[in-house]
C-alpha positions, -999 to 999 in steps of 0.1 A, spaced: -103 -20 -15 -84 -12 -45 -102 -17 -76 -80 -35 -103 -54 -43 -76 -49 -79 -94 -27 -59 -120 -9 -44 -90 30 -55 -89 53 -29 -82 66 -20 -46 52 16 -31 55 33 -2 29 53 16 47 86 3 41 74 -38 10 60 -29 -5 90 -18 16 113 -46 -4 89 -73 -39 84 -54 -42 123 -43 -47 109 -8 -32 125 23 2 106 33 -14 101 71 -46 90 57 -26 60 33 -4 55 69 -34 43 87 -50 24 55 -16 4 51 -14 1 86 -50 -17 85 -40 -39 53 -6 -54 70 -30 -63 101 -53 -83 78 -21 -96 58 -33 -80 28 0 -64 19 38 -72 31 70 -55 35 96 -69 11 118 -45 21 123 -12 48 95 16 38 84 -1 7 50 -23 5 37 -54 -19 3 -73 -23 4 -106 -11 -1 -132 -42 
């Protein structure tokens, strides 16, 4: 889904997410929403989200 997401190792939230991809916030919502569903991404902490390694 994210191309070059390998390199990916910082912690975001939807809010910074959507500030760097020019997305809509509701729009990233419902696409992390689908990714911690499939496991694709994780919650090391309150409001902020990881890849899974």
């Amino acid at each position: 889904m994210f191309e070059g997401h390998e390199n990916f190792s910082i912690f975001a939230g939807a809010t910074k997410v959507s500030q760097i991809s020019g997305v809509d916030k509701k729009e990233v919502d419902k696409i992390m929403k689908e990714l911690k569903k499939d496991e694709t991404i994780y919650s090391p902490k309150r409001c902020y989200w990881a890849l899974k390694e």
